[in-house]
C-alpha positions in Angstrom: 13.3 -8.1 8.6 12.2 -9.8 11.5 14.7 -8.5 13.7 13.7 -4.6 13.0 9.9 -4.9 12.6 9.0 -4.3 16.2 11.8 -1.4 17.0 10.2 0.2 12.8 6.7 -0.3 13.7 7.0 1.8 17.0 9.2 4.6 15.1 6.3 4.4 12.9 3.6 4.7 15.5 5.3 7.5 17.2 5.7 9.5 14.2 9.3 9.3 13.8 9.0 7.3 10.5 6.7 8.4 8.1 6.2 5.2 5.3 3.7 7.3 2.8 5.7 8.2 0.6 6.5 4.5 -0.4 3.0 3.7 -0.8 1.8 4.3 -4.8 -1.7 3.2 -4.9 -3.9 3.2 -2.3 -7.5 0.9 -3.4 -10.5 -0.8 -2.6 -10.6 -4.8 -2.3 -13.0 -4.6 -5.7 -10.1 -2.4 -7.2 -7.3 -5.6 -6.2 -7.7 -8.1 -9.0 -7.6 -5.1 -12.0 -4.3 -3.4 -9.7 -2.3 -6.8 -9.2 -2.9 -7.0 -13.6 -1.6 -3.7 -13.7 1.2 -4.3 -11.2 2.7 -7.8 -12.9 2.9 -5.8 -16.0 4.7 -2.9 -14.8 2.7 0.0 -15.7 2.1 2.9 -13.9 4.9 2.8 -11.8 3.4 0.7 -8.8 5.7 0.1 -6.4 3.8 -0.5 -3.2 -0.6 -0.8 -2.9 -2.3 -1.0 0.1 -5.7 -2.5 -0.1 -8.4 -0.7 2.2 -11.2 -3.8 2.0 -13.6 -0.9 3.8 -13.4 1.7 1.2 -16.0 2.5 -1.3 -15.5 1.6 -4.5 -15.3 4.7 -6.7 -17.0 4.4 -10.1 -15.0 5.8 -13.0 
């Protein structure tokens, strides 16, 4: 990993790579503790969460 994650992160940058589509939930930092409960037990198919600690928390 170390050896490709400058040459990836510039194909990434200059649009050559896009990594979306890897990415299955996208939350807020109050949304992490319930996700990571949901992601031990394998539901919903998460394969990959990013955590946006700026986002608003959306009520349900």
């Amino acid at each position: 990993m170390h050896n490709y994650i400058k040459s990836l992160l510039e194909r990434i940058e200059s649009g050559q790579i896009d990594p979306s589509h890897i990415i299955s939930q996208r939350i807020t930092l109050e949304e992490a503790p319930e996700m990571f409960k949901i992601w031990r037990d394998k539901k919903e198919n998460v394969t990959k969460i990013v955590i946006d600690p700026w986002a608003e928390h959306k009520a349900a």
